[in-house]
N, C-alpha and C positions, 0 to 999 in steps of 0.2 A: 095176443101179446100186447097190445095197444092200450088194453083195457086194466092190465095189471101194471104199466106203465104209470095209467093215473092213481091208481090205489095208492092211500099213503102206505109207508115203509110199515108202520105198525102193523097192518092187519098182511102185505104179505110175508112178516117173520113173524106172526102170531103173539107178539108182543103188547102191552098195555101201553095206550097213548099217551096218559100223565106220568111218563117217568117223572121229569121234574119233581112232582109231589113229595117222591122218596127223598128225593138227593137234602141235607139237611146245610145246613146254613154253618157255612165257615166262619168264625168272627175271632180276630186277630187279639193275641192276647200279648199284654204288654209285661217283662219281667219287672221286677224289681233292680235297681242300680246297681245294687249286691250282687244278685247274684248275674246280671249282664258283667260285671267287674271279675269277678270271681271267675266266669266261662272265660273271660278275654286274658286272663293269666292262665290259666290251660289251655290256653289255645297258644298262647305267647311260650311254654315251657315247650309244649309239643312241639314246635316249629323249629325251636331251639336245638334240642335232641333229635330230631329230622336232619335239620342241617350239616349239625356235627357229624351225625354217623355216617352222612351224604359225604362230607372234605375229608374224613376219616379213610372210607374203604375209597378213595378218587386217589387220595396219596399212598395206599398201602398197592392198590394195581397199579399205580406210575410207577412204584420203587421196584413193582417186578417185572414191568416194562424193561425199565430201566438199567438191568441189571441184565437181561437178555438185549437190549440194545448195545451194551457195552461189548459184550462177547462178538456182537456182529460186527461192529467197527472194530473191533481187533483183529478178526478174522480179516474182512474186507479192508483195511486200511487205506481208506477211502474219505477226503473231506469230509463230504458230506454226513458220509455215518455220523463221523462227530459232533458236525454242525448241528444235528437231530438229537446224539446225547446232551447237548450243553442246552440243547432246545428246552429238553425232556426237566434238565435239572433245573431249569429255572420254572417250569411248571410246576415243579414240586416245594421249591422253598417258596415260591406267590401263595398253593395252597397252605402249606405252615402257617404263611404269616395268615392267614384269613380266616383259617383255624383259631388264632389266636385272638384277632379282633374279633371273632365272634363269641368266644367267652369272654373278654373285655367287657363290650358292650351288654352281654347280658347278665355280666356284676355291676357293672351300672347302674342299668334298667330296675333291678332288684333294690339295689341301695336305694337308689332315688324312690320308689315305690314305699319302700321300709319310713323315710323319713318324712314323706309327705302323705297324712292321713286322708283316708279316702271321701269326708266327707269337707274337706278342705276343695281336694279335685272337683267335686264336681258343683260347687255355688260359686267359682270364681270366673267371672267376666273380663275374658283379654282386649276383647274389640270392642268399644262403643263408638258409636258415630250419632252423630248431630246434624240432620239434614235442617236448614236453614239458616237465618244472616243471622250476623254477630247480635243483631239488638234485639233480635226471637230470644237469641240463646240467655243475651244479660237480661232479660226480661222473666225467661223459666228460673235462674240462679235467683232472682231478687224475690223472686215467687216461694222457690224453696228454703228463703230464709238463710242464705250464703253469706258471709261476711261481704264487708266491702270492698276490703285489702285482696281478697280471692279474686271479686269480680272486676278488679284495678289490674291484679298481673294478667288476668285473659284479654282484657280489654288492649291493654298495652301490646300483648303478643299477636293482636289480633292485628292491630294496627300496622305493627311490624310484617308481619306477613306480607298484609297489602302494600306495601313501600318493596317489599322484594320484589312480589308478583310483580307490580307496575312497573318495578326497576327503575 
């Protein structure tokens, strides 16, 4: 027993030692913007119609909850029954309305997509940052050939700034 202990795994399940060799090399492939855009609006339609159909049948079984709730508290004529129908009712008009922002928002998202072309989205830079002093920075502007009125109002806000910070 001791002796099939040290045997490697290969030779006691009769197996070949270089699996490795077979296994072939995964290498990551990158799509095109198009069509990552193109998935990401199918994937945004899909969630879409998920949802809706989701707030859809959530208000169609409260409305028949709610309708066998009603019959109970008639029956029972008991606060509380009621306090759980007026519960039940405002669960149902919160889903309407959420039903309703969510085709909202996704005539929105449409519109705004419709009028902003795609190759607009994706060359446009919302964040730049400028790690170093003011006179790195006027020094890169006078480098890239900036006017001097441009690098007057930086200068000036820059100034400004440090008068706040110092207080």
């Amino acid at each position: 027993m001791d002796e099939k202990k040290e045997e490697p795994l290969s030779k006691i399940f009769d197996i070949e030692e270089d699996v490795e060799e077979n296994v072939e090399e995964k290498q990551l492939v990158l799509l095109p913007e198009t069509v990552n855009e193109n998935r990401f609006d199918e994937y945004v339609d899909a969630d879409y119609e998920f949802a809706r159909e989701n707030i859809m049948s959530t208000i169609l079984k409260a409305q028949d909850a709610l309708d066998s709730m009603i019959d109970l508290a008639q029956v029972a004529q008991h606060p509380r029954a009621y306090e759980v129908v007026g519960g039940l009712v405002n669960t149902i008009v919160a889903s309407n309305k959420d039903l309703l922002d969510l085709a909202k928002k996704n005539k929105e998202l449409k519109k705004v997509e419709a009028e902003t072309p795609a190759s607009q989205t994706s060359n446009v830079t919302q964040n730049n940052m400028f790690v170093g002093s003011t006179t790195e920075f006027l020094k890169m502007l006078k480098d890239n050939g900036i006017k001097s009125d441009v690098k007057e109002i930086i200068l000036q806000q820059s100034v400004k700034k440090k008068e706040i910070d110092n207080g």
